[in-house]
C-alpha positions in Angstrom: -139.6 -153.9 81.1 -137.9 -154.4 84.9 -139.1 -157.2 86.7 -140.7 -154.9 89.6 -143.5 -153.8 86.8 -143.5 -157.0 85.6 -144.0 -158.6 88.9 -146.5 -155.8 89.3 -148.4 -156.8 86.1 -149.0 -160.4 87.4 -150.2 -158.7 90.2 -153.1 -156.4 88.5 -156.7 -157.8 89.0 -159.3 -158.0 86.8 -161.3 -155.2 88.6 -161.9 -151.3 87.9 -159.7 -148.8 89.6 -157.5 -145.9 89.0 -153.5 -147.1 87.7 -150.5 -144.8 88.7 -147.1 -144.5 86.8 -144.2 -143.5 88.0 -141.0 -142.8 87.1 -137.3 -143.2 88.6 -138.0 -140.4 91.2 -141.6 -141.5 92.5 -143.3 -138.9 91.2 -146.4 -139.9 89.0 -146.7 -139.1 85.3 -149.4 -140.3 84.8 -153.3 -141.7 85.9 -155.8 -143.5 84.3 -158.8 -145.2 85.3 -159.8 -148.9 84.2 -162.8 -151.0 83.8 -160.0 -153.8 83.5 -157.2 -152.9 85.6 -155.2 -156.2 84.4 -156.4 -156.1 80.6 -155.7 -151.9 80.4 -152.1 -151.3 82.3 -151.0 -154.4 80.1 -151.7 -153.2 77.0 -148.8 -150.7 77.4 -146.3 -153.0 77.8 -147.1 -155.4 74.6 -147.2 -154.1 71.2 -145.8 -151.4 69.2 -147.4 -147.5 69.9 -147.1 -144.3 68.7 -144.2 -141.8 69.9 -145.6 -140.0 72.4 -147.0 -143.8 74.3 -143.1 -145.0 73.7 -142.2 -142.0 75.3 -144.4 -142.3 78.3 -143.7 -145.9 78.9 -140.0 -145.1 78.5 -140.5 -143.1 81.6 -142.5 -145.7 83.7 -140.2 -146.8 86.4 -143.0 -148.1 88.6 -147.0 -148.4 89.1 -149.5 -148.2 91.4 -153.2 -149.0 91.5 -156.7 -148.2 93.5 -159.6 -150.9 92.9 -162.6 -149.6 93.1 -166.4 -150.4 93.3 -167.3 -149.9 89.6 -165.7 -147.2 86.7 -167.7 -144.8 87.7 -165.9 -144.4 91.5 -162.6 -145.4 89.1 -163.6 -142.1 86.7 -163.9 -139.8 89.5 -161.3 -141.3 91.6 -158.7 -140.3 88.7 -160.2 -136.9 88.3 -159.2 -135.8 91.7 -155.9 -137.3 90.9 -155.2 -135.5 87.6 -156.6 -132.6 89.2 -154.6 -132.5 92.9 -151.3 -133.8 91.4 -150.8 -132.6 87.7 -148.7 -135.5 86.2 -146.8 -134.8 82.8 -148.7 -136.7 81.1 -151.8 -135.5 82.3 -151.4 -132.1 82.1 -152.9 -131.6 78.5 -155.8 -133.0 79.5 -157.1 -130.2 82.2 -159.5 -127.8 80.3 -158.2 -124.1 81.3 -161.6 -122.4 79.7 -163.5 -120.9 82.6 -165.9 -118.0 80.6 -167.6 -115.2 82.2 -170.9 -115.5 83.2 -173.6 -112.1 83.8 -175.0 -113.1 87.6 -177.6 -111.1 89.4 -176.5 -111.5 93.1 -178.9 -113.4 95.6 -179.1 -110.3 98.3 -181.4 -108.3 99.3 -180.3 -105.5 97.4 -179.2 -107.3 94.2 -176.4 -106.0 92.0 -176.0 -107.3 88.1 -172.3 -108.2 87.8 -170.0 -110.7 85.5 -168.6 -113.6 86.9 -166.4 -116.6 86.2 -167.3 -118.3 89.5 -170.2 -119.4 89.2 -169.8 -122.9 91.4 -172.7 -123.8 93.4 -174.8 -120.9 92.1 -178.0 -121.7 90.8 -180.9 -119.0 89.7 -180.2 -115.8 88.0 -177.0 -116.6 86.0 -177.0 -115.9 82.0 -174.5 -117.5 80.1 -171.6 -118.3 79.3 -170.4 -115.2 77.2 -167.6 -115.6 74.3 -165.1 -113.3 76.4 -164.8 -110.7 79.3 -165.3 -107.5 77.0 -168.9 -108.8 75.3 -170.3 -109.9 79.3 -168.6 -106.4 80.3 -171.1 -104.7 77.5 -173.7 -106.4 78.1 -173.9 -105.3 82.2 -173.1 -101.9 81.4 -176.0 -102.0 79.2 -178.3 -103.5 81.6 -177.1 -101.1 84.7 -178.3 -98.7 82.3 -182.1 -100.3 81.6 -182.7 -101.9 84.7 -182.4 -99.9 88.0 -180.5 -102.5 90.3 -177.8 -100.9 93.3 -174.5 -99.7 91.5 -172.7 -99.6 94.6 -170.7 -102.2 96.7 -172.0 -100.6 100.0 -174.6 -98.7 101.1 -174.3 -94.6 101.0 -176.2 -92.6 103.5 -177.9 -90.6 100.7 -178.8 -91.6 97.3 -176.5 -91.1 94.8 -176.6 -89.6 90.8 -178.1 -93.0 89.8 -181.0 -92.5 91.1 -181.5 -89.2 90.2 -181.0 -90.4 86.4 -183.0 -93.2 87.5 -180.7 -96.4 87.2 -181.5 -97.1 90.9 -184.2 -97.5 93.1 -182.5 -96.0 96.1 -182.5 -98.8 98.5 -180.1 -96.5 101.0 -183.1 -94.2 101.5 -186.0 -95.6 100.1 -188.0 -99.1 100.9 -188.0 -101.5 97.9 -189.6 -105.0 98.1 -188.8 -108.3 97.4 -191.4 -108.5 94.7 -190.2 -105.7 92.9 -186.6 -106.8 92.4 -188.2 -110.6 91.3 -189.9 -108.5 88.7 -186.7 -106.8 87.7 -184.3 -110.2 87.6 -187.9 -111.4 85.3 -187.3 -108.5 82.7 -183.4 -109.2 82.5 -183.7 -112.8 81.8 -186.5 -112.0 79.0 -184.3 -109.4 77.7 -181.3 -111.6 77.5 -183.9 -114.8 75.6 -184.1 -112.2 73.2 -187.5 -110.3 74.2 -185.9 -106.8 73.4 -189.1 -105.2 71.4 -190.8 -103.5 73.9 -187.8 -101.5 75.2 -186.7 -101.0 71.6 -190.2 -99.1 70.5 -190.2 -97.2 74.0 -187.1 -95.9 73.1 -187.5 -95.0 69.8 -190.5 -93.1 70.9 -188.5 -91.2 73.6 -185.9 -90.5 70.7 -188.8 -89.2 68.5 -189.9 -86.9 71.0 -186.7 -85.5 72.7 -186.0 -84.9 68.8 -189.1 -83.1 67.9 -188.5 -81.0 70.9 -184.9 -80.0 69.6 -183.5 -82.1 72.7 -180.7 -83.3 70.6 -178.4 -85.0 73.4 -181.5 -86.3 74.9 -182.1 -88.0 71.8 -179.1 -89.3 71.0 -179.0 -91.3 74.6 -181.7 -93.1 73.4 -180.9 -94.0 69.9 -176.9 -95.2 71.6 -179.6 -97.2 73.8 -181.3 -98.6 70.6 -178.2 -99.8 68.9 -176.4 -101.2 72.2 -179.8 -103.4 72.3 -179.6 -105.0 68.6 -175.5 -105.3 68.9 -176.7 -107.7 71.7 -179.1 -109.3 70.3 -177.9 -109.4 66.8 -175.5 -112.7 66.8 -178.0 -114.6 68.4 -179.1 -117.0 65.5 -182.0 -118.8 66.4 -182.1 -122.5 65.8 -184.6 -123.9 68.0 -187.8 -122.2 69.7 -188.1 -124.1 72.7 -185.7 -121.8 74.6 -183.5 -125.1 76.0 -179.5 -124.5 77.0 -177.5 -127.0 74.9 -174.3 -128.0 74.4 -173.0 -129.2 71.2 -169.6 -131.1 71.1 -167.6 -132.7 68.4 -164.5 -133.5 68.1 -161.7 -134.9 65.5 -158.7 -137.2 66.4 -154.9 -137.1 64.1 -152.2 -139.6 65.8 -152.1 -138.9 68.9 -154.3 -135.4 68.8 -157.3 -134.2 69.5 -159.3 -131.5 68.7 -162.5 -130.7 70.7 -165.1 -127.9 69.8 -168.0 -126.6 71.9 -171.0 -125.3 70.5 -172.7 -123.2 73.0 -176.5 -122.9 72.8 -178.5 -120.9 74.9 -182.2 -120.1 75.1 -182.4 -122.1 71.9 -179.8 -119.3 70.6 -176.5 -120.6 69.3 -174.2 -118.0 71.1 -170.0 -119.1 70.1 -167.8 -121.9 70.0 -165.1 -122.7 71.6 -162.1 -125.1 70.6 -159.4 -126.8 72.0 -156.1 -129.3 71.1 -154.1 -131.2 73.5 -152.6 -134.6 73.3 -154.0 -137.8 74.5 -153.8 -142.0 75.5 -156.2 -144.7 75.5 -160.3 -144.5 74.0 -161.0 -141.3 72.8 -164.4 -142.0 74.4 -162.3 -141.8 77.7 -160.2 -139.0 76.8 -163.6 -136.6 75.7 -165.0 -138.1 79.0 -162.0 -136.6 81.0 -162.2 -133.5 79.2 -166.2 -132.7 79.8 -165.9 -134.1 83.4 -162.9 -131.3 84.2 -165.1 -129.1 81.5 -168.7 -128.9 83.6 -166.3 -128.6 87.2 -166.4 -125.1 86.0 -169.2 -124.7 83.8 -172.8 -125.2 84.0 -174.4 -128.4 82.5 -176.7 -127.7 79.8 -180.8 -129.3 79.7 -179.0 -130.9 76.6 -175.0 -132.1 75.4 -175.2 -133.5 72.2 -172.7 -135.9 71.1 -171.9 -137.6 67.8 -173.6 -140.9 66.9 -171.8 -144.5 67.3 -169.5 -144.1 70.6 -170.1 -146.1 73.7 -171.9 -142.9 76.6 -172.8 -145.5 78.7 -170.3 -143.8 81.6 -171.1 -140.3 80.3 -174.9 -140.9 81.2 -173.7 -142.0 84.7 -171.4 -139.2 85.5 -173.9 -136.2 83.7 -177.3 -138.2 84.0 -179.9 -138.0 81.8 -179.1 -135.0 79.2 -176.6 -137.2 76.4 -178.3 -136.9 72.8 -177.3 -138.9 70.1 -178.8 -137.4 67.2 -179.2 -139.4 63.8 -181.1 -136.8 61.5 -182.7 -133.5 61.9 -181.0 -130.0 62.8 -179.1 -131.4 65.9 -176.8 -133.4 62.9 -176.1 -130.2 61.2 -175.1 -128.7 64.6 -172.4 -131.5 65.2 -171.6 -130.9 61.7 -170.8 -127.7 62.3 -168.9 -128.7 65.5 -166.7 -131.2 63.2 -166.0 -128.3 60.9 -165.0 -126.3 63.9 -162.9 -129.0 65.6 -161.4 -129.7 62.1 -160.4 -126.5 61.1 -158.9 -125.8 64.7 -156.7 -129.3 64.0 -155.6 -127.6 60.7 -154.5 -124.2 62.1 -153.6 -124.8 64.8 -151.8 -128.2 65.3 -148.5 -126.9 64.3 -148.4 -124.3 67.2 -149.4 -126.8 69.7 -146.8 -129.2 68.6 -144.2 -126.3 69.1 -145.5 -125.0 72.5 -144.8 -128.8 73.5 -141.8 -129.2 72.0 -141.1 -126.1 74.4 -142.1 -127.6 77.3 -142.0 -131.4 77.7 -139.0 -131.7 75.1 -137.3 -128.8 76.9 -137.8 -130.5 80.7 -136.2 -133.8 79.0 -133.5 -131.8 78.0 -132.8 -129.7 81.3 -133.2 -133.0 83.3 -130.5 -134.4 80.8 -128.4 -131.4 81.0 -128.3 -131.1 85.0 -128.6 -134.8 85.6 -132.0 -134.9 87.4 -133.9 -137.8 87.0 -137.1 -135.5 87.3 -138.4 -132.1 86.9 -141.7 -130.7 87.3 -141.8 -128.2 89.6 -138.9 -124.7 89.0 -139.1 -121.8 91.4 -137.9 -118.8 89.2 -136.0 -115.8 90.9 -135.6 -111.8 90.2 -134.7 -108.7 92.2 -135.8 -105.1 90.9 -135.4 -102.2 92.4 -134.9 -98.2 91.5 -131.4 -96.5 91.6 -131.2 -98.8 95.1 -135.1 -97.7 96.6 -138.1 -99.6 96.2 -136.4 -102.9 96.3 -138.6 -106.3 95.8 -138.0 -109.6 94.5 -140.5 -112.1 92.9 -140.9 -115.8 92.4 -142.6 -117.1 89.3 -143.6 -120.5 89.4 -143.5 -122.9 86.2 -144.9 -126.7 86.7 -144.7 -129.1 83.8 -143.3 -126.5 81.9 -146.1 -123.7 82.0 -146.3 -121.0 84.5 -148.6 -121.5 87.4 -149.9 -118.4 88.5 -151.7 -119.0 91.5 -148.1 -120.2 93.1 -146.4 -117.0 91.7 -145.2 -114.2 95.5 -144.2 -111.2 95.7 -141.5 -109.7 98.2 -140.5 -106.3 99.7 -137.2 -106.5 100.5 -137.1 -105.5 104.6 -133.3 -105.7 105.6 -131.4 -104.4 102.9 -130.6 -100.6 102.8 -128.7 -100.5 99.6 -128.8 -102.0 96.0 -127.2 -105.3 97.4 -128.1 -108.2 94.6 -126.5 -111.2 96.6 -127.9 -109.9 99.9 -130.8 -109.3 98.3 -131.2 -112.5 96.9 -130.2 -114.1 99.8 -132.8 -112.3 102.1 -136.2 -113.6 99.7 -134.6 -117.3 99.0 -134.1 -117.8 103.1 -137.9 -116.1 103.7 -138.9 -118.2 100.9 -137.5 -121.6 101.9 -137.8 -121.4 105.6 -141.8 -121.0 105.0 -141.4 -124.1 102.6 -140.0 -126.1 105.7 -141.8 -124.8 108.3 -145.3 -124.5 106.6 -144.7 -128.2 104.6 -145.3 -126.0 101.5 -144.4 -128.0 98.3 -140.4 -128.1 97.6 -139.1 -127.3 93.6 -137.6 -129.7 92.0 -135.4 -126.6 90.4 -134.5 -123.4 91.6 -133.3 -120.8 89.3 -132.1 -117.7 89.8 -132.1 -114.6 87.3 -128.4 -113.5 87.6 -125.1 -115.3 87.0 -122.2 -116.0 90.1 -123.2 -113.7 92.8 -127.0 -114.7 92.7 -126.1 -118.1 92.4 -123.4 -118.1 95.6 -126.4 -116.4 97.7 -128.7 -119.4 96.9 -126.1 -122.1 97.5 -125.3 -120.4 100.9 -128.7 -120.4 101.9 -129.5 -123.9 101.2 -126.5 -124.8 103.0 -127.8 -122.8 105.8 -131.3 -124.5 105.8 -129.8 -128.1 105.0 -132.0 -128.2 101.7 -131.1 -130.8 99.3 -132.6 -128.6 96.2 -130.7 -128.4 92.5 -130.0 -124.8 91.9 -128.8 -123.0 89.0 -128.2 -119.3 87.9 -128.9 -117.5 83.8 -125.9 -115.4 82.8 -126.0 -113.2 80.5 -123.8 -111.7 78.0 -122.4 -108.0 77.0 -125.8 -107.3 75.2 -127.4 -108.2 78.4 -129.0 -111.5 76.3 -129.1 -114.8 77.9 -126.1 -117.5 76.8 -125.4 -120.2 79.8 -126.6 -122.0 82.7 -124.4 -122.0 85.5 -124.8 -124.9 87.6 -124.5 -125.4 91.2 -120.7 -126.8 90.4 -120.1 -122.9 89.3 -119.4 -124.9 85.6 -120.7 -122.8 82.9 -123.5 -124.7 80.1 -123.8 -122.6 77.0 -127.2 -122.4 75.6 -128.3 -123.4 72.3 -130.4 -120.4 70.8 -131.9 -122.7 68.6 -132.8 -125.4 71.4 -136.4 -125.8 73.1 -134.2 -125.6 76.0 -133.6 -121.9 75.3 -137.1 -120.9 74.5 -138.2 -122.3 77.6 -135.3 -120.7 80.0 -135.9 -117.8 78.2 -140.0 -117.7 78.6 -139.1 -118.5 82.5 -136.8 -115.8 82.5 -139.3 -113.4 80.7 -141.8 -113.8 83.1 -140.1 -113.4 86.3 -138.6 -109.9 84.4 -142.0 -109.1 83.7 -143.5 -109.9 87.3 -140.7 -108.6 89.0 -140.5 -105.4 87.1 -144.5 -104.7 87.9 -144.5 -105.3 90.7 -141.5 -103.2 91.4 -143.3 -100.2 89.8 -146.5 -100.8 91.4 -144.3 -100.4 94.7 -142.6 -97.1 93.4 -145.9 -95.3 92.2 -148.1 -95.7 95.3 -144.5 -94.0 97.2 -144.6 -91.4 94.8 -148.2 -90.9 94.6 -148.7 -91.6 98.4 -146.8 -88.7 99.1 -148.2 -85.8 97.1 -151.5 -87.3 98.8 -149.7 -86.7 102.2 -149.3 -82.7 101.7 -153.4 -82.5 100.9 -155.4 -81.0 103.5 -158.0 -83.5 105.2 -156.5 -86.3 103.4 -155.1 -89.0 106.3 -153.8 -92.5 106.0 -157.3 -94.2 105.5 -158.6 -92.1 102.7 -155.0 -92.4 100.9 -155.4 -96.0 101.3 -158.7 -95.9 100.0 -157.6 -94.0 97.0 -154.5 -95.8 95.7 -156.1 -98.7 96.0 -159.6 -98.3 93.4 -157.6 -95.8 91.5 -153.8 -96.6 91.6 -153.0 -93.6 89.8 -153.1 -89.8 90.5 -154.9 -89.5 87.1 -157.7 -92.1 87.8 -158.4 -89.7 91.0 -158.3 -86.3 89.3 -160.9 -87.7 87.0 -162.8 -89.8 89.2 -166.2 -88.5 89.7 -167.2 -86.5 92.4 -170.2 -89.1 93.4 -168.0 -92.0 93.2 -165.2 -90.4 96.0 -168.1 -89.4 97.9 -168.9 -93.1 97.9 -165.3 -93.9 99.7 -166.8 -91.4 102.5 -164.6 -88.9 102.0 -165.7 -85.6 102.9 -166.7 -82.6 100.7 -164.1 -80.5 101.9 -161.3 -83.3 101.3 -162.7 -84.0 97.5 -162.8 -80.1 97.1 -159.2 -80.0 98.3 -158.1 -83.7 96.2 -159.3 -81.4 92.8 -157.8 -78.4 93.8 -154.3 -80.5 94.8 -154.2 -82.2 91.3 -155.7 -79.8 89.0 -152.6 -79.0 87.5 -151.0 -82.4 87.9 -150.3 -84.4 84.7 -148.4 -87.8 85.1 -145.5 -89.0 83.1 
């Protein structure tokens, strides 16, 4: 221990508060939140831990600490921490389940949609639903029973739903508050389960269409039929009092966690969901954490069920009055179940978590030891694509503690560079990209790497030169079998890679990924030139209905097939859609 923790230790009050570690760089690691400042950032300093604590406190070059009023200000002070700065050590901790959710829209003209934002939103939203494809089904199935608008703005006319009768015309016809409160009434008891009436009305539409020869007609209904008990079906019914509950569980190994969900709704036990990641301190806290980031995105339940014997008394601060601690009945069985879940998730799947971190944490130990930088958390990942020298882009993939963060990934169009010209091309997207970063006070990497070996590499060195940025930068050069084999550092002194290595895998994944979003993007870029100019030669087809076209179709395909009421929708005229079919009749793509 140095003597500026240690004077810092005889400094630490006896109060709650959030702690800060940080390592030889200044950047924090790691936050946690005390009910004993003193007693709590101690404890990692005296004793003997497990590997993954040694390995943390190897790291701790400094701390910092916030008192505050009580734990519960300390709790959700360090949750806006984790959450705004991501420290390594944190990272593992952020849930990344958002589900989708079925929302009926609070307008005037509501629309049944799926959603995973469903922040702030109270009222008609049914969930959560296991994945995308099952919430997906189930609209489709209720645009089909209940007649809500289809479209995202108002036609002029009414369209081929209403004629079939899956809307009530709202463009042309008055409908009334009370009638749509009636409508979001029947979806919610359809989706508690109430599905008999519909089923017998449809069965005796089948019956008659059938008796009447109207085959087709017939078998509309009985697709309708099974659609409605494929909903309903894995529902299982545990409870009769219709309450949304949350069931959690969880089981512990070293340093491990496993967590499952149970997700109850209407008194229906819907799915489960499970999840690993590593952890320090109480596991009381860690679960805490976990939830906490958990219901940020999530609705709270009436009910969240927790196993017997563990100190809640912060969890009934932070949710209120909904923690059950169950000691008999069904509500044991139900964490039961949740153990078994959380235990054989553990069993599965703790080898492949170990791995992924091995390729991530392990892998940033061994780039920081490789390039001598005493800290890496943020890389900034370059690629140029381009065909036969037209339709030239570049992208930046972002990765941050080792996993990619797609919300920082850009895209580029390459604007002053006629010809296939890598180092000018490279040169043109790092200065746009770096400029921005110093004139906007955008966040700086701690790494830049760039997808090609000398050239790509000179190009970066002579535009950090150029902007006066201090910023490691590397290149990945490849062999004859165009497979990656060495770093090349900003010396021009070639590292080769160990295949074996986490080091590898995790260049390689980087290197992946900004192929992969590079490449897209590229041919996202060449198809709407392509496709953009067999629109031009169509008849009554200008700029704003092209526009209009590549972008809810993308493809010339997607338009040739796309119905006739739906273009109309985009307001474009009859005599352009009759001249759109007659263009692309014969068209077939590649």
């Amino acid at each position: 221990m140095n003597e500026k923790i240690n004077a810092k230790l005889k400094a630490l009050p006896e109060k709650p508060g959030t702690y800060q570690m940080l390592d030889k760089t200044g950047k924090i690691i790691y936050v946690g939140k005390a009910k004993n400042l003193k007693r709590r950032v101690s404890s990692y300093f005296v004793g003997v831990h497990d590997e993954k604590t040694t390995r943390l406190v190897k790291d701790i070059d400094d701390l910092t600490f916030i008192i505050t009023s009580n734990e519960k200000e300390a709790f959700l002070l360090e949750l806006g921490q984790i959450k705004k700065l991501l420290p390594k050590y944190n990272i593992r901790l952020t849930s990344d389940s958002t589900y989708p959710y079925i929302e009926v829209t609070n307008e005037r003209h509501p629309i049944i949609r799926t959603t995973r934002d469903i922040k702030g939103k109270k009222g008609n939203i049914f969930g959560p639903y296991p994945n995308a494809f099952y919430a997906n089904e189930t609209v489709k199935l209720l645009d089909t029973i209940f007649p809500f608008r289809k479209c995202s703005k108002f036609p002029k006319k009414v369209c081929l739903y209403y004629h079939i009768k899956q809307c009530l015309g709202p463009c042309e016809f008055l409908v009334t508050e009370e009638t749509y409160k009636d409508l979001i009434k029947k979806v919610r008891s359809f989706l508690m389960g109430n599905t008999k009436e519909f089923i017998d009305d449809y069965s005796f539409k089948m019956n008659k269409h059938a008796e009447m020869l109207e085959f087709e007609k017939a078998q509309e209904y009985k697709d309708l039929i099974i659609a409605i008990k494929k909903t309903t079906e894995q529902q299982q019914v545990i409870f009769n009092d219709n309450l949304d509950r949350d069931i959690v569980n969880f089981l512990t190994y070293d340093n491990y966690i496993s967590i499952n969900i149970l997700f109850m709704r209407n008194g229906k036990l819907l799915f489960s969901k499970s999840k690993i990641f590593a952890y320090y301190g109480a596991v009381e806290e860690v679960l805490l954490t976990y939830l906490a980031q958990f219901y940020e995105t999530n609705p709270l339940p009436k009910e969240l069920i927790l196993p017997y014997g563990y100190n809640y008394e912060l969890f009934k601060e932070i949710f209120g009055d909904i923690i059950v601690e169950p000691q008999r009945g069904r509500k044991v069985r139900l964490l039961e179940m949740a153990l078994e879940n959380a235990t054989s998730h553990m069993n599965n799947n703790l080898p492949v978590f170990l791995n992924k971190e091995n390729k991530t944490i392990i892998a940033l130990k061994e780039l920081e030891e490789i390039l001598a930088i005493d800290s890496i958390k943020r890389i900034d990942i370059f690629d140029n694509s381009h065909t036969s020298g037209s339709n030239k882009v570049s992208a930046m993939v972002v990765f941050t503690n080792g996993l990619p963060d797609k919300n920082e990934y850009r895209k580029y169009k390459i604007k002053t560079i006629e010809t296939a010209d890598d180092y000018a091309m490279m040169k043109e997207v790092l200065y746009r990209r770096y400029q921005a970063v110093l004139m906007e006070g955008l966040d700086k990497p701690d790494l830049i790497i760039v997808d090609g070996g000398l050239i790509q590499l000179r190009a970066g060195k002579a535009v950090l030169s150029d902007l006066n940025l201090q910023i490691p930068l590397i290149g990945l050069k490849k062999n004859d079998r165009h497979k990656t084999e060495a770093i090349i550092n900003d010396s021009e002194d070639e590292i080769l890679l160990d295949k074996s290595s986490n080091l590898y895998s995790l260049l390689y994944k980087m290197q992946e990924e900004v192929h992969r979003f590079a490449i897209s993007f590229q041919r996202n870029v060449a198809s709407k030139a392509i496709y953009g100019s067999i629109l031009d030669t169509i008849p009554k087809v200008g700029e704003v209905t092209k526009n209009k076209l590549l972008k809810k179709y993308k493809t010339l395909d997607n338009i040739k097939n796309a119905p006739r009421e739906e273009l109309k929708m985009l307001k474009i005229s009859e005599e352009a859609i009759d001249n759109i079919y007659m263009a692309l009749q014969s068209f077939q793509e590649k």
